[in-house]
Structures are given as structure tokens and as C-alpha cells.
GUTI-768783 format. One record per residue (C-alpha): residue in three letters; x, y, z. Coordinates in steps of 0.1 Angstrom, whole numbers, plus 5000, padded with zeros to 4 digits. Layout:
BEGIN
ALAXYZ;...
//
This chain:
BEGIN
UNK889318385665;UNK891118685665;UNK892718645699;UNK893818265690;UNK895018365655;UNK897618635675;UNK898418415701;UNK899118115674;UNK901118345655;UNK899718235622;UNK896118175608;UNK896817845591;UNK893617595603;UNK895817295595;UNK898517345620;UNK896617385650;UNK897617155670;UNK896517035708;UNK899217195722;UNK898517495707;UNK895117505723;UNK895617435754;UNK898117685754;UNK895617925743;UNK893317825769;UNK896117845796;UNK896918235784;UNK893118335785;UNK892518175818;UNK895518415832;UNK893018745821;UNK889718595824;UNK887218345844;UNK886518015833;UNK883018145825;UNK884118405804;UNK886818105782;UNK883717885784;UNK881118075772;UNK882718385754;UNK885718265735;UNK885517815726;UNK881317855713;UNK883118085684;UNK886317925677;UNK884417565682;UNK881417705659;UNK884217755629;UNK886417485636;UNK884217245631;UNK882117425598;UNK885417335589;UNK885016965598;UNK882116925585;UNK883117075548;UNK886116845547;UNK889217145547;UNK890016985587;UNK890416595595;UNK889016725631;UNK888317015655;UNK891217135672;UNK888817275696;UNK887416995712;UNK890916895733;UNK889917205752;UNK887917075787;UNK886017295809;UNK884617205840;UNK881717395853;UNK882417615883;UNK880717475914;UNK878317785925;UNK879117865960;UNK876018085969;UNK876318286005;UNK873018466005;UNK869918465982;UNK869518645949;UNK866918895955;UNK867219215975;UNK866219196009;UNK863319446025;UNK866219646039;UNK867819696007;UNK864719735984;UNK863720026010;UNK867120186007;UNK867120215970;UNK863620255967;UNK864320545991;UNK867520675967;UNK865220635937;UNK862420915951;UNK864821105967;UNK867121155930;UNK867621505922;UNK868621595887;UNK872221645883;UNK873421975870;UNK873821935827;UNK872121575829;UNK869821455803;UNK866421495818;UNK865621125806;UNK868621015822;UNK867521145852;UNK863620955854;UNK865420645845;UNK867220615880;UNK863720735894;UNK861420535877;UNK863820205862;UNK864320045895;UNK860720095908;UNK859220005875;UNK861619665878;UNK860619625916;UNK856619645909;UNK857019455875;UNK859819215884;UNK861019265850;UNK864719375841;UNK865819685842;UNK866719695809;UNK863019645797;UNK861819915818;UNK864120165803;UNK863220065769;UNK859820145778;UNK858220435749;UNK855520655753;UNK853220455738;UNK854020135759;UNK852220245789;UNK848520245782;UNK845120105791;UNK844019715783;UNK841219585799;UNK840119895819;UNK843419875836;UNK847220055828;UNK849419825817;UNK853119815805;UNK853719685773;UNK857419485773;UNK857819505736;UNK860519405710;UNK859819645687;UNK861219875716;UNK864319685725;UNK866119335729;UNK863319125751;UNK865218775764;UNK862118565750;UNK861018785720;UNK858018795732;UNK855719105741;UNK854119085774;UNK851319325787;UNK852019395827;UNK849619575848;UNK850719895867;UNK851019845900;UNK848920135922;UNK851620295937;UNK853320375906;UNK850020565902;UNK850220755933;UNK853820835935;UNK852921065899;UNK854120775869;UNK851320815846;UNK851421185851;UNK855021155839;UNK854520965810;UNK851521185801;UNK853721515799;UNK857021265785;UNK857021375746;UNK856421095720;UNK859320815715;UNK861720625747;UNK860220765784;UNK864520695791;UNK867420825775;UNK869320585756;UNK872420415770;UNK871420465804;UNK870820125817;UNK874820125828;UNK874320465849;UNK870920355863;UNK873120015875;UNK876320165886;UNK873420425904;UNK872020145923;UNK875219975931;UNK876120295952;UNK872820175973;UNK873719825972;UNK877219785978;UNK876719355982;UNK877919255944;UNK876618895953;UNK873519065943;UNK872919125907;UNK871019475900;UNK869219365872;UNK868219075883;UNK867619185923;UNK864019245916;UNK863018965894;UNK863918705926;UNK862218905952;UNK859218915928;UNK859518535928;UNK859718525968;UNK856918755975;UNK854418565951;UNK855718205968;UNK855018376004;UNK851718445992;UNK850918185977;UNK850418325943;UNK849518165909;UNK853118055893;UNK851818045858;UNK850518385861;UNK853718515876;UNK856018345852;UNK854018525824;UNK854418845844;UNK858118805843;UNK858518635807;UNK859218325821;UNK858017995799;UNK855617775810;UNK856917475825;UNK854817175811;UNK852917175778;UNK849917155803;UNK850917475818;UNK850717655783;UNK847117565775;UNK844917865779;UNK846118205783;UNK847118435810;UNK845218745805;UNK845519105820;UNK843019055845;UNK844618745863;UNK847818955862;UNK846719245879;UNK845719055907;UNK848718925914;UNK850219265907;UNK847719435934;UNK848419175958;UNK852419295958;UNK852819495989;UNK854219845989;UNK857619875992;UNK857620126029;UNK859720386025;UNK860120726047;UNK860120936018;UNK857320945993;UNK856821155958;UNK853921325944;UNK852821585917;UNK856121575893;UNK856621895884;UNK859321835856;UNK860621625823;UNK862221405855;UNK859121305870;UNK860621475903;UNK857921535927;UNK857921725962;UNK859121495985;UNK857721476019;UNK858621316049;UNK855621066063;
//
């Protein structure tokens, strides 16, 4: 509202005419996408326009002269990270090395975030909201708990994931064991841990934070994998009122968490020796 109000000149509802809208919408579309006027700017300016409407101060919504076609995707490879590419940054993830003067925590987020996501297929930004207390056992087994009270979570609903093994190996639980109480991750560092895997994966047609979450989906379709049980891994709603009878519980999970191959890498960590989680690394 802001942004039409200076580009109107005035903040007088009752003169806004058509041509004053689509002139606004021909002025944003010079600085941003379509997406970005469709889905950032008209919900707002629609949303009071027509409270407006609808408590008789306007006759109609000036808004609604404004027509946006949806983009037609045009998709040139899949969504998920290929085996190539999950190696590399799995690769870049064990190999990190504490920058001089970084925050420790900022540090075991580019180590652990993306393998967390990769073994979880949850989104980065869940992993490094992760606390302390949010990796623990249920049902004889380690599991992650994707909680709200930690953070946003897209569905607002907790979730219990099982740990995969070779978070085990490669040290994880020892590094949450010596973390201190509180966030495992330092606050604010889901854009470094992102712009860190971008200087892996250079292909912006694939979205970091979402990289994972498809290959997930692939690797459980190749093996043939329970859908309802990797939909609740993920967060994803059931499908079909049928589908949400019964629950998904922990120990159908961490099968098809167990049956996720390894990610091979050349490099491997074990025994963290630090706040970081950074282990020796040794070449296979």
C-alpha cells in the first residue's frame, strides 16, 4: 500500500481509478517478476481494498482491473540434486573447516544442515532450527524432532524423524551430546549455510532448500517405498481422507529412513573433536 500510495501520489481510496492501477502494475513489472506483483504486492492492496468494499466507504475494488496471467513453467532439468551434485556438497559439507573469528555454531550448520536435510529430506531451515533437546530417543531409536516451538514449520505440525545411521557414524550425536543446552545452529545462518551450498551447486535451476526434499521423493519412488510414510517424513499431508486414517509411527519411519542409501563420498568424518562437530577427515 505504501508503494501504490507513492506512486499515486495521494492516499485518497476514492480516486483510484483503473488507470491508475494498471499504471501501477506497469511501474512494478519494470523492477520485479510477475510472481513477485502477483503474489507480493495485489493479495495486500486487494485484501484492503476490498475491506473497504465490503464496509461500504468504496462502490468497488480498484484492484480487481489488475489481470495476471500465470507464468507458464518452463522446467530444463529436475528439481532435486543429482548423485553428482549431492556427493559434491556432501563432500564440501565434511571437508568445512572453521573460518577464522566464525561463530562455532555457524560453522556445524554448513556441516551438519545440508546432511541433516539430505538424510531427512526436510528443509534446511528446519534442520538449523533444531535445539539440543530435539534430537533424542523414541521408540528405542534417535529421532529428530521438527518442532514449532523451535521455529516456523510450513504445516505447524511437529514431526518425529528417525536419524539416519550414517549421521551416527560420521560423529552427529556425539556433537549434539557435547553442543550446550538451546539451538545446535547459530541463529541467522540459514542464508550463509545457502549461499555456502550455492558455491557447490552453481545450477540456480535448483533450489538449495528444497534440493533434498525431491531427491528424497525420487529415491523412495525408485525403491518403491511407502508414500504415506514418506509424506509424513517430509511434512507432507495425506492425500485422501483414507490416507489419514491410522498413524505413521516412528518405527515405519525408520525403515524407510534405513533403506536411504549412503550418500558415497571420498572423504569421510569421525570423532569431532570441537563445538563444530569437525572430525579428522580421512581419505577412503
Amino acid at each position: 500500500m505504501d508503494r501504490l500510495i507513492k506512486h499515486l501520489g495521494h492516499d485518497d481510496a476514492g480516486r483510484v481509478t483503473d488507470q491508475d492501477m494498471l499504471a501501477f502494475k506497469d511501474a512494478r513489472l519494470k523492477v520485479v517478476t510477475v510472481k513477485s506483483l502477483r503474489d507480493g504486492d495485489l493479495p495486500g492492496i486487494r485484501s484492503v481494498f476490498g475491506w473497504a468494499v465490503d464496509n461500504k466507504k468504496l462502490a468497488r475494488n480498484p484492484a480487481d482491473v489488475i489481470k495476471i496471467k500465470a507464468e507458464k513453467k518452463i522446467r530444463t532439468r529436475s528439481k532435486g540434486f543429482t548423485e553428482d551434485e549431492a556427493k559434491a556438497i556432501f563432500e564440501a559439507c565434511l571437508a568445512y573447516a572453521r573460518k577464522p573469528k566464525e561463530d562455532a555454531r555457524t560453522a556445524a550448520a554448513k556441516k551438519w544442515g545440508p546432511i541433516i536435510a539430505a538424510y531427512s529430506g526436510c528443509r534446511i531451515g528446519e534442520a538449523l532450527q533444531l535445539r539440543k533437546e530435539d534430537v533424542r530417543r523414541e521408540s528405542g531409536r534417535h529421532i529428530f524432532d521438527f518442532n514449532p516451538a523451535a521455529g516456523s514449520i510450513k504445516s505447524g505440525l511437529f514431526r518425529l524423524v528417525p536419524v539416519h545411521q550414517h549421521l551416527i557414524d560420521m560423529g552427529f550425536l556425539k556433537f549434539v551430546e557435547t553442543s550446550g543446552d538451546g539451538p545446535l545452529f547459530a541463529k541467522g545462518a540459514y542464508e550463509r549455510v545457502v549461499a555456502f551450498v550455492r558455491g557447490v551447486m552453481t545450477d540456480d535451476r535448483v533450489q538449495p532448500n528444497h534440493g533434498w526434499r525431491h531427491r528424497l521423493k525420487t529415491i523412495a519412488r525408485n525403491l518403491g517405498l511407502d508414500h504415506r510414510v514418506v509424506d509424513a517424513i517430509q511434512g507432507h499431508v495425506p492425500r485422501t481422507a483414507g490416507e489419514d486414517y491410522g498413524d505413521v509411527t516412528v518405527i515405519a519411519m525408520a525403515r524407510v529412513i534405513a533403506a536411504i542409501p549412503r550418500i558415497a563420498a571420498n572423504i569421510d568424518a569421525r570423532a569431532p573433536r570441537n563445538s563444530a562437530g569437525e572430525g579428522s577427515i580421512t581419505k577412503k
